[in-house]
Backbone as a printed PyTorch tensor [residue, N CA C, xyz], in Angstrom:
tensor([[[ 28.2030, -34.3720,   8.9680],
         [ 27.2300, -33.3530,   9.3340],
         [ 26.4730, -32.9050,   8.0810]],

        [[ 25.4000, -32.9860,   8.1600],
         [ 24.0780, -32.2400,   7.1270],
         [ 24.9870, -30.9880,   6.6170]],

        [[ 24.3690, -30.7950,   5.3890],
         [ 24.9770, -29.3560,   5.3700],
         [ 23.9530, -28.2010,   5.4010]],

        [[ 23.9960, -27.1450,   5.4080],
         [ 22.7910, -25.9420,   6.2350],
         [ 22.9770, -25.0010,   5.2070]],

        [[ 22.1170, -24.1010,   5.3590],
         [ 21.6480, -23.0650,   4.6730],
         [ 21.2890, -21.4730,   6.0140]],

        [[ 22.3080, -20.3850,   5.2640],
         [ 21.7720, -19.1330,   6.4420],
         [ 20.1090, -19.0970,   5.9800]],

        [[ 19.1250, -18.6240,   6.9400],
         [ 17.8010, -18.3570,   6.2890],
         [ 18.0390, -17.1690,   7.6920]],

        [[ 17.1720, -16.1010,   7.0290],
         [ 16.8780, -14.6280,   7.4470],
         [ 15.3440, -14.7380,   6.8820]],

        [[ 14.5410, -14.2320,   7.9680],
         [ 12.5720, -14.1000,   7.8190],
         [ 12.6500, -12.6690,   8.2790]],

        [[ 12.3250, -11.8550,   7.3620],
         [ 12.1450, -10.5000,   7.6020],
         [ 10.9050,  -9.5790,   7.5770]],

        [[ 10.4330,  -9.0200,   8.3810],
         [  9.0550,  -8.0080,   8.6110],
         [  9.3450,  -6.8180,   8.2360]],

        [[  8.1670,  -6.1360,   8.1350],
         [  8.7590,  -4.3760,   8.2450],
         [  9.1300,  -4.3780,   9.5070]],

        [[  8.5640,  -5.0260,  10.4290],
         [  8.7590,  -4.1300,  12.0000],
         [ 10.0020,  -4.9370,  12.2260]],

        [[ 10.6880,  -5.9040,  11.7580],
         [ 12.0710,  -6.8410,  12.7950],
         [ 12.3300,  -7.2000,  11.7000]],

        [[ 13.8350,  -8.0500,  12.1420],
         [ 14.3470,  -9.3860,  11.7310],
         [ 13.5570, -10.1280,  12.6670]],

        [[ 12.5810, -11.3760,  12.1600],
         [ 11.9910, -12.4360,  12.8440],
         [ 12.7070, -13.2850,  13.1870]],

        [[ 14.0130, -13.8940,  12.3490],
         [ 14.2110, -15.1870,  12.1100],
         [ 16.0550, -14.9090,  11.8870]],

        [[ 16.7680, -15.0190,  12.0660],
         [ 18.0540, -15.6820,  11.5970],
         [ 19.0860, -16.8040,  11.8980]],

        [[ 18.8350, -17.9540,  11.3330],
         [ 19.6380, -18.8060,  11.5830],
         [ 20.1680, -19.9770,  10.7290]],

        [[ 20.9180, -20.9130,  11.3830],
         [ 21.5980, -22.0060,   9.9280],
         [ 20.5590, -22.8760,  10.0420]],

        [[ 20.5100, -23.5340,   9.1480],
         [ 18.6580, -24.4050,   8.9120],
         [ 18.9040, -25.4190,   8.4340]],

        [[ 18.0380, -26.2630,   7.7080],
         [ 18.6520, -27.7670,   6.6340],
         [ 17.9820, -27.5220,   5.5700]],

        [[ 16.7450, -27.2160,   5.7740],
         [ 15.7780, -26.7170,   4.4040],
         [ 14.8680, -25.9220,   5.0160]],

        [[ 14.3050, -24.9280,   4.3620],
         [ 12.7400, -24.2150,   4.6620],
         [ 11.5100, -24.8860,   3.2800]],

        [[ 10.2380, -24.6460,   3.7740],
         [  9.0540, -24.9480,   2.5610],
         [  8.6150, -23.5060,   2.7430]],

        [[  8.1880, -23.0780,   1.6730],
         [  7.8650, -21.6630,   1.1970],
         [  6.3390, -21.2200,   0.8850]],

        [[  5.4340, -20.8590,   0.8490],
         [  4.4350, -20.6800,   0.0490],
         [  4.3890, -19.8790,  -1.0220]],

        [[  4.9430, -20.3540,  -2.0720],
         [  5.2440, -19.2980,  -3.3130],
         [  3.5230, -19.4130,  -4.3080]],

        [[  3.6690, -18.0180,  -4.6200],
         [  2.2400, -17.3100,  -5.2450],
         [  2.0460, -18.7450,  -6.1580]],

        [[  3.4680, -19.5350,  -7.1240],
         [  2.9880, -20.3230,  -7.9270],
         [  2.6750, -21.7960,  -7.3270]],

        [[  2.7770, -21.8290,  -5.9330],
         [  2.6250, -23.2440,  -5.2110],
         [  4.2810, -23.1090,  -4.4370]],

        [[  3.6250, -24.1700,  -3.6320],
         [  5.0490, -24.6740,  -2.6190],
         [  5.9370, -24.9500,  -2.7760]],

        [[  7.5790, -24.4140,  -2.2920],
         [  8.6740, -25.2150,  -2.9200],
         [  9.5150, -25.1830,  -1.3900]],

        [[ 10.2110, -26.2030,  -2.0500],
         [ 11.3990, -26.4490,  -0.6780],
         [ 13.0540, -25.4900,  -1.0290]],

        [[ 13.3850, -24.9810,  -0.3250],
         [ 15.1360, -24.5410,  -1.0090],
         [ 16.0150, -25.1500,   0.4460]],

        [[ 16.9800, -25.8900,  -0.1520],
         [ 17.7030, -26.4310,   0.4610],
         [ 19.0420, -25.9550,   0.1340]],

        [[ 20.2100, -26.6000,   0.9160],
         [ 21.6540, -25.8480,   0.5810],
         [ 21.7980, -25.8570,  -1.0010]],

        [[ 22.8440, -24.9810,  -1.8460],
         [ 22.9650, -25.7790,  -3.3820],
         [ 21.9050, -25.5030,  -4.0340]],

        [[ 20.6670, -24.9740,  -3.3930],
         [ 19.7520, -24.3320,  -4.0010],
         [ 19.9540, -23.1340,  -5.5300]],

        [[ 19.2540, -23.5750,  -6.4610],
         [ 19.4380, -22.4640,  -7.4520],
         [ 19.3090, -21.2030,  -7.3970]],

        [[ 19.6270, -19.8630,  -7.6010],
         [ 19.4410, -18.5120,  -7.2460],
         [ 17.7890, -18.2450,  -7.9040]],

        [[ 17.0910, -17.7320,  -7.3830],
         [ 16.0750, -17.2700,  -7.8510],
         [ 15.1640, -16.3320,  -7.1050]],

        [[ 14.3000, -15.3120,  -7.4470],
         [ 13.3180, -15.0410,  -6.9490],
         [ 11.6260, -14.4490,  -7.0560]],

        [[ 11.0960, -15.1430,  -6.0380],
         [  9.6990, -15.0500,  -6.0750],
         [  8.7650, -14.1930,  -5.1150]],

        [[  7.0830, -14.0520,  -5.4880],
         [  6.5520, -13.5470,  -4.4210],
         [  6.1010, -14.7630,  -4.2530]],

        [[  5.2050, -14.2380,  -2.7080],
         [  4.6790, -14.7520,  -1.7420],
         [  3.1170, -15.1940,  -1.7800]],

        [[  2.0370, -16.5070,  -1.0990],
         [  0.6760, -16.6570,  -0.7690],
         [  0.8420, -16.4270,   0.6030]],

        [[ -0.1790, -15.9260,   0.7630],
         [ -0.6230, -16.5430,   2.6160],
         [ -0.3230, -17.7170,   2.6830]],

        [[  0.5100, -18.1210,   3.2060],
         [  0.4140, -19.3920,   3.9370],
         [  1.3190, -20.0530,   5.2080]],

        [[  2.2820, -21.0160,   5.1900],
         [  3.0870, -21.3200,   6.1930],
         [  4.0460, -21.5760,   5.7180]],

        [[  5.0340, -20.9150,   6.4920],
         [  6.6030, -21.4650,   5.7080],
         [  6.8270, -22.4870,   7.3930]],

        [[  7.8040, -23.3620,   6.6740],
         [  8.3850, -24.3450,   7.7440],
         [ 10.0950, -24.5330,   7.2220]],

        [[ 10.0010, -24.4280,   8.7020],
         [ 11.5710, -24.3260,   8.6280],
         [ 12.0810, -25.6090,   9.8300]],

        [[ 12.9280, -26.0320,   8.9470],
         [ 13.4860, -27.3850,   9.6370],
         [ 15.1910, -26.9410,   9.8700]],

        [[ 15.3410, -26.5330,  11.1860],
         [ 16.5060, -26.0620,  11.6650],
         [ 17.7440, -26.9470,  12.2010]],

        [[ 18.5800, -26.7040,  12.4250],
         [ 20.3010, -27.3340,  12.1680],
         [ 19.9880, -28.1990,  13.2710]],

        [[ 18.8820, -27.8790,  14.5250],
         [ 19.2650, -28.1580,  15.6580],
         [ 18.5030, -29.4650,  15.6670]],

        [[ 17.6990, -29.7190,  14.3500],
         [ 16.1030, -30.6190,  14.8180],
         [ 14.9820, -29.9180,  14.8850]],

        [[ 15.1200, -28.8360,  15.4330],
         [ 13.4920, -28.0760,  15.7260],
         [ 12.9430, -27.5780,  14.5030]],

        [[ 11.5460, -27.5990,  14.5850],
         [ 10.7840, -27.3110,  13.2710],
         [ 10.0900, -25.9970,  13.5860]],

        [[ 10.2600, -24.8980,  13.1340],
         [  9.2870, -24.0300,  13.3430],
         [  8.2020, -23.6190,  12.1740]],

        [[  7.0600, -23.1640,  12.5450],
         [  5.8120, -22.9100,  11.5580],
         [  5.7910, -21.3980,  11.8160]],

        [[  5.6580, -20.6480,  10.9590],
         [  5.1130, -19.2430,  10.7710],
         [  4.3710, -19.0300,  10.0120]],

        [[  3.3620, -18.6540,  10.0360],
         [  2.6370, -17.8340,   8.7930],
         [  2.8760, -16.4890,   8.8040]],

        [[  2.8710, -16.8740,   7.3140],
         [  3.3080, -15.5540,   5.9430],
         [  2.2010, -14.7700,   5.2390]],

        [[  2.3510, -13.5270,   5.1480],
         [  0.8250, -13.1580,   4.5740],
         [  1.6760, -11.9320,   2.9550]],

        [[  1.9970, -12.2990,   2.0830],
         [  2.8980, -12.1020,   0.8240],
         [  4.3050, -11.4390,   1.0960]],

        [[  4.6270, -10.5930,   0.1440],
         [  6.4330, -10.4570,   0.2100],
         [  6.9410, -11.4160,  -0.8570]],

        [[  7.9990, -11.3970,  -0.7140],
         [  8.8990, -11.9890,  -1.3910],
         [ 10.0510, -13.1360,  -0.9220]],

        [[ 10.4660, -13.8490,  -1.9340],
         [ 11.4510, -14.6750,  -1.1570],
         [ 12.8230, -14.7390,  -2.4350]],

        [[ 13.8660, -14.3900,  -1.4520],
         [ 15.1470, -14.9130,  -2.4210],
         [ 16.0620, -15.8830,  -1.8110]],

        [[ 16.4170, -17.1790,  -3.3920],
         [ 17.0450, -17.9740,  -2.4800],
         [ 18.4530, -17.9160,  -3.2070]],

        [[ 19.0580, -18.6580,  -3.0250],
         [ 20.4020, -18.6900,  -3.7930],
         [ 20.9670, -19.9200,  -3.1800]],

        [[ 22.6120, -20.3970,  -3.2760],
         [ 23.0370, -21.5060,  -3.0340],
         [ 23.4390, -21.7060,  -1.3870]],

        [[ 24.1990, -20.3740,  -0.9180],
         [ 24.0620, -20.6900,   0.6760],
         [ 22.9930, -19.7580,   1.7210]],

        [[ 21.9820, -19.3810,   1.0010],
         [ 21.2200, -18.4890,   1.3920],
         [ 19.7390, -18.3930,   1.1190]],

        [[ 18.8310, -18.5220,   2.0020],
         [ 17.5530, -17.9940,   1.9130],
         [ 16.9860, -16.9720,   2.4580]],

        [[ 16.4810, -15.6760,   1.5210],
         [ 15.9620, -14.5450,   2.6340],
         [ 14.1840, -14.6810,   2.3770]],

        [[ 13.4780, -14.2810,   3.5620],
         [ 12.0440, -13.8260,   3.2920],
         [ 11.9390, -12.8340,   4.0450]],

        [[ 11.4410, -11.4680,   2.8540],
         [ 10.8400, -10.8310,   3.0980],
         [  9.1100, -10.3980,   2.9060]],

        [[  8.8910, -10.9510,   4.5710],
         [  7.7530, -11.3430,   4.3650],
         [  6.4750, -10.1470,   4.7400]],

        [[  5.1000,  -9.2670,   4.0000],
         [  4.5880,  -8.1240,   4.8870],
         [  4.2390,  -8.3870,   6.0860]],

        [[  3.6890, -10.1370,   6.2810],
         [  3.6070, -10.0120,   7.3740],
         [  4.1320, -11.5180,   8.1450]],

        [[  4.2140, -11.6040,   9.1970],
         [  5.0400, -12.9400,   9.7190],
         [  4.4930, -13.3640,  11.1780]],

        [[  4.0840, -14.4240,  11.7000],
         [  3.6280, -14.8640,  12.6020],
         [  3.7720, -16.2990,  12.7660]],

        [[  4.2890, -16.8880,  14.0960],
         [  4.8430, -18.1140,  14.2300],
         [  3.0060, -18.4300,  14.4200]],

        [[  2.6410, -19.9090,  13.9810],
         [  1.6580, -20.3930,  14.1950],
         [  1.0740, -20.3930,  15.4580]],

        [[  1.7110, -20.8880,  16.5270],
         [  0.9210, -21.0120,  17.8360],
         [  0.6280, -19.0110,  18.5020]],

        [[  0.9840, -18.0570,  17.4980],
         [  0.3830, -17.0470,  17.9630],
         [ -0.9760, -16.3160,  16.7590]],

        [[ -0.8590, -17.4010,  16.0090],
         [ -2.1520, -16.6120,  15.2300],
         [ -3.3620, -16.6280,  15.9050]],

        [[ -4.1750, -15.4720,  15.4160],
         [ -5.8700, -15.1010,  16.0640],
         [ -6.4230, -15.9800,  15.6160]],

        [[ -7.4020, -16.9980,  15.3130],
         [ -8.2270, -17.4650,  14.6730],
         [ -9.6280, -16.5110,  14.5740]],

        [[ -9.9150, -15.5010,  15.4590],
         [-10.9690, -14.8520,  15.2730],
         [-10.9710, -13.5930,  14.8060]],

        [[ -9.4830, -13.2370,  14.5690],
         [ -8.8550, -12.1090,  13.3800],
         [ -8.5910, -12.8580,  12.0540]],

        [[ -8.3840, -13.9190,  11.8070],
         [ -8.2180, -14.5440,  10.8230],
         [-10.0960, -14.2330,   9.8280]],

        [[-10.9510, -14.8810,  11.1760],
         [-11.8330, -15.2030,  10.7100],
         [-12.7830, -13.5650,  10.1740]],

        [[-12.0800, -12.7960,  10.7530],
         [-13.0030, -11.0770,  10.7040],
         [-12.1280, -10.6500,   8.8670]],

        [[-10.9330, -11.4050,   8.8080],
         [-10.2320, -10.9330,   7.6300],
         [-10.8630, -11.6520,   6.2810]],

        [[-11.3950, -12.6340,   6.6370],
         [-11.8600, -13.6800,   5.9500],
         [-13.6960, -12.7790,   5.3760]],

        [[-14.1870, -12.7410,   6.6630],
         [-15.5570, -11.7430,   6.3260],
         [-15.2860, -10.3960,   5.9150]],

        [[-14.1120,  -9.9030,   5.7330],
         [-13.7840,  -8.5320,   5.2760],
         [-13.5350,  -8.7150,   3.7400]],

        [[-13.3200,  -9.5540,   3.3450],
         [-12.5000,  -9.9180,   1.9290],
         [-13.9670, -10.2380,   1.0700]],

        [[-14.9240, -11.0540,   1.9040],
         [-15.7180, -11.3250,   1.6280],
         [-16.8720, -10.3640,   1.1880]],

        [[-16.7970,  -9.3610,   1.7740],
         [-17.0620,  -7.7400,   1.9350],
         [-16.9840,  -7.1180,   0.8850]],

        [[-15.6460,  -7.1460,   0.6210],
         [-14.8670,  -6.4470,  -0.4970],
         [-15.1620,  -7.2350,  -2.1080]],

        [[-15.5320,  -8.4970,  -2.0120],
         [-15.8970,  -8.7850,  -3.0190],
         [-17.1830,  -9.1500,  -3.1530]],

        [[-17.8840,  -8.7590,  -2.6350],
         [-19.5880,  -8.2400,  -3.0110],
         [-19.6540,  -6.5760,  -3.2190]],

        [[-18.4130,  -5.9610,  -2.1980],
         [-18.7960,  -4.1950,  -2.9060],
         [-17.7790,  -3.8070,  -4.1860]],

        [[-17.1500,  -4.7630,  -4.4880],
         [-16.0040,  -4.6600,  -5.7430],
         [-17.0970,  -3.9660,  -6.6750]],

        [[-16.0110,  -2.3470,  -7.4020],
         [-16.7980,  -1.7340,  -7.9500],
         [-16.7580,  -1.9850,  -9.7810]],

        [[-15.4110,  -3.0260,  -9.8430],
         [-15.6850,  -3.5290, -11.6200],
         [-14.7060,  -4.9220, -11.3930]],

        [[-14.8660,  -5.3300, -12.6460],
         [-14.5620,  -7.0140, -12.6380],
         [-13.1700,  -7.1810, -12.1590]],

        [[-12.2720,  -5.9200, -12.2700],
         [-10.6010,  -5.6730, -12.1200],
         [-10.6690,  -5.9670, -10.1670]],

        [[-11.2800,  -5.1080,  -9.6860],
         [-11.4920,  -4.9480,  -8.2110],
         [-11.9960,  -6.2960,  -7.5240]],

        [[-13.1800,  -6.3570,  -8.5150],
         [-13.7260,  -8.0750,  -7.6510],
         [-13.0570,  -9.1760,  -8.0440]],

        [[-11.6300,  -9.5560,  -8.5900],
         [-10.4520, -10.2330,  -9.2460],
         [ -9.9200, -10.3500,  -7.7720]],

        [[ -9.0320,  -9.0240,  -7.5420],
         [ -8.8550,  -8.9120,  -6.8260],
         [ -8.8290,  -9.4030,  -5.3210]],

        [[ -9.9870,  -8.8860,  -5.1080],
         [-10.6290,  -9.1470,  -3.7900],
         [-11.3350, -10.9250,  -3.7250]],

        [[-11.5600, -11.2300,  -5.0490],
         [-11.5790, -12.7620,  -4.6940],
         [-10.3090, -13.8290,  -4.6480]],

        [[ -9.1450, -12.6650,  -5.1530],
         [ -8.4770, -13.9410,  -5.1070],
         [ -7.5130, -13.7230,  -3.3520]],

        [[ -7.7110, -12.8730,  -2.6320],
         [ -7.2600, -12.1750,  -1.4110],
         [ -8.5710, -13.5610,  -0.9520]],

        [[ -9.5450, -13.3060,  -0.9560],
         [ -9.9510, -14.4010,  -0.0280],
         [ -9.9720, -15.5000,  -0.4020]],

        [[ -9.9520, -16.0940,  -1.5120],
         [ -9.5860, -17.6700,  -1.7560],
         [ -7.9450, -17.4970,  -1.0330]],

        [[ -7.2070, -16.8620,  -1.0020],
         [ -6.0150, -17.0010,  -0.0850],
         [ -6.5190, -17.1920,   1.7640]],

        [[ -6.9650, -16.2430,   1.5960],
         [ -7.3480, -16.2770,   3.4180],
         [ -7.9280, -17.8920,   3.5110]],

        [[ -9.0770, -18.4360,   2.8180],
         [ -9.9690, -19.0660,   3.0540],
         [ -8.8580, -21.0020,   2.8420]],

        [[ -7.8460, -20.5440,   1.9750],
         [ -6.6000, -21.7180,   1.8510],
         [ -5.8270, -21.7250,   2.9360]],

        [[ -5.3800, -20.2790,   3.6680],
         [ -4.9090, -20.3470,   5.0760],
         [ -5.3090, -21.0770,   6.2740]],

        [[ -6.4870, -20.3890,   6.3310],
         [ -7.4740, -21.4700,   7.1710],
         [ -7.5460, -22.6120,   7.1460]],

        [[ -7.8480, -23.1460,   6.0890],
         [ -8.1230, -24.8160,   5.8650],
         [ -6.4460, -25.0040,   6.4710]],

        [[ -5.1650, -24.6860,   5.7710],
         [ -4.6580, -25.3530,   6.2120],
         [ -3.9750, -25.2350,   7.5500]],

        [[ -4.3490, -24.0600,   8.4230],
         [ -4.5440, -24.1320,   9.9030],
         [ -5.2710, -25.1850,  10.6340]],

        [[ -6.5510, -25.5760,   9.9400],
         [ -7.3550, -26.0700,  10.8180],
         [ -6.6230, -27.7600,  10.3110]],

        [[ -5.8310, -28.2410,   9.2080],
         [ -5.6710, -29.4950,   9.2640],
         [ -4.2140, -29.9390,   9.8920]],

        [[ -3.6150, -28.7880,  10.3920],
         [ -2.6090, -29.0580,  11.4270],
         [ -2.3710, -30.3330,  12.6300]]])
């Protein structure tokens, strides 16, 4: 038998997620990583993006993540994520109003610190998307 890993996906509003898994993929702020059982202890924040989780049973689930944090360790992965949504329930036309809001925010950014900011919030949104739409 494979060996598994507990993974816990956590919101403010719930526990999303708890169960034994084989590996999850992460969207960490510095790029993507996989933590599998035996995994090294460490922890990171979060990009917008999709975590995938490949579970004990076979089933694969997709959520998107919108930052938080993730800790992994050797029999354990937690995400605490601000926000969490399995893929087949995202808006695409809330996606797309967040996308023109960011966009917003970095044309009224009031000094170079603010419009940093706010551009790098939508080069995130605008990396979400793309990789929604190449699903």
């Amino acid at each position: 038998m494979a060996e598994t890993l507990n993974f816990e996906l956590v919101s403010p509003e719930k526990l999303l997620l708890s169960e034994v898994v084989l590996d999850v993929t992460v969207p960490g702020s510095e790029g993507e990583f996989g933590v599998f059982p035996r995994h090294a202890p460490f922890i990171t924040t979060l990009k917008p993006g999709i975590l995938k989780v490949n579970m004990a049973n076979g089933e694969t689930r997709e959520i998107v993540v919108r930052g938080g944090f993730a800790e992994a360790g050797p029999e354990a992965l937690t995400v605490l994520a601000e926000q969490a949504t399995p893929v087949e329930e995202i808006d695409t036309a809330a996606l797309e109003t967040d996308i023109r809001d960011a966009s917003d925010d970095v044309k009224d950014a009031s000094d170079d610190e603010a419009r940093n900011k706010a551009q790098a919030r939508l080069d995130q949104l605008r990396e979400l998307q793309g990789l929604l739409a190449r699903r």
